[in-house]
C-alpha positions in Angstrom: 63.2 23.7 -138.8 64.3 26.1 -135.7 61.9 27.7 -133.9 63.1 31.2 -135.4 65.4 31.8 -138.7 65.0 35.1 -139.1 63.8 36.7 -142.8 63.1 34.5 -145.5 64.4 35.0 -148.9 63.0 33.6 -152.5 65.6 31.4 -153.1 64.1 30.2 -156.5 60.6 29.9 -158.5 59.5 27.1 -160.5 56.3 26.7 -162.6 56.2 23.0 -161.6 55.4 21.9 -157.5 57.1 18.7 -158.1 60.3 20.3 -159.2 60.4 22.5 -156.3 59.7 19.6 -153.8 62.9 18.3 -155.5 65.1 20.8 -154.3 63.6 22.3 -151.6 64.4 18.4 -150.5 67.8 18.7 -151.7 68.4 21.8 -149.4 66.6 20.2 -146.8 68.9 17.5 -146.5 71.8 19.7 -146.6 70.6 21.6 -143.8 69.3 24.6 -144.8 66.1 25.2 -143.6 64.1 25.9 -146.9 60.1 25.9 -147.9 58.0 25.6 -150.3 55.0 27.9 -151.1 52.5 28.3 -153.5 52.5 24.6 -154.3 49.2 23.9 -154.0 48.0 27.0 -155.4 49.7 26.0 -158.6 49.1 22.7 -158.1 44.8 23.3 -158.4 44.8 25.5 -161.8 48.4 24.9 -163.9 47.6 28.2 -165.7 47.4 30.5 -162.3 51.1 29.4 -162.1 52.6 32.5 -163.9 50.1 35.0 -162.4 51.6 33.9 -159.2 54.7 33.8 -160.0 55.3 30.1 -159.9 56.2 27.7 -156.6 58.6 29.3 -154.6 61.4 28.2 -153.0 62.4 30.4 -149.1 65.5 30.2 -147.7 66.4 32.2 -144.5 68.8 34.7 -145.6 71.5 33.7 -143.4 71.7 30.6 -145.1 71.5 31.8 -148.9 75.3 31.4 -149.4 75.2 27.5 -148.2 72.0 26.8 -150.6 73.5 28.0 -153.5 76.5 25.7 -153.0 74.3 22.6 -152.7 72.4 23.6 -155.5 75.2 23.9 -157.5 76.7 20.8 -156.0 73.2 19.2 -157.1 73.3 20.9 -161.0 77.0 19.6 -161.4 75.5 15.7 -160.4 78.3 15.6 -157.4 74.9 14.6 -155.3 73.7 11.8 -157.8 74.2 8.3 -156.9 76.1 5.6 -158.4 75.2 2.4 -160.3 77.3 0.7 -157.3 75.5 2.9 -154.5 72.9 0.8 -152.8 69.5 1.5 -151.1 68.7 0.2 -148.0 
């Protein structure tokens, strides 16, 4: 992450951590500087997770617009891998 991104936006909530991880990941790797919080808070006591709000996902708000299109690249599958795609 830069040293400075400006505001942070929720970019999305999620009751589960491991979910959020996912695509916080996902935007991650598509360079948007994203964050999780919460996590762990949810993470200790499943039921605080709606009193909180659930896990959220922050995005700077500069970068909103180029997190939604990976998201939505990531929803239509374009980012899944093939049967022929290799791990090494």
């Amino acid at each position: 992450m830069k040293d400075f991104e400006g505001d942070f936006e929720i970019f999305a909530h999620y009751l589960n951590a491991t979910d959020a991880h996912v695509i916080c990941s996902c935007l991650v790797a598509g360079g948007v500087s994203a964050m999780v919080a919460d996590a762990n808070l949810v993470q200790m006591n499943d039921l605080w997770a709606v009193a909180v709000g659930g896990v959220r996902i922050l995005v700077p708000t500069t970068q909103m617009a180029k997190a939604r299109e990976i998201i939505e690249a990531f929803e239509r599958g374009d980012l899944a891998l093939s049967e022929n795609d290799e791990l090494s």
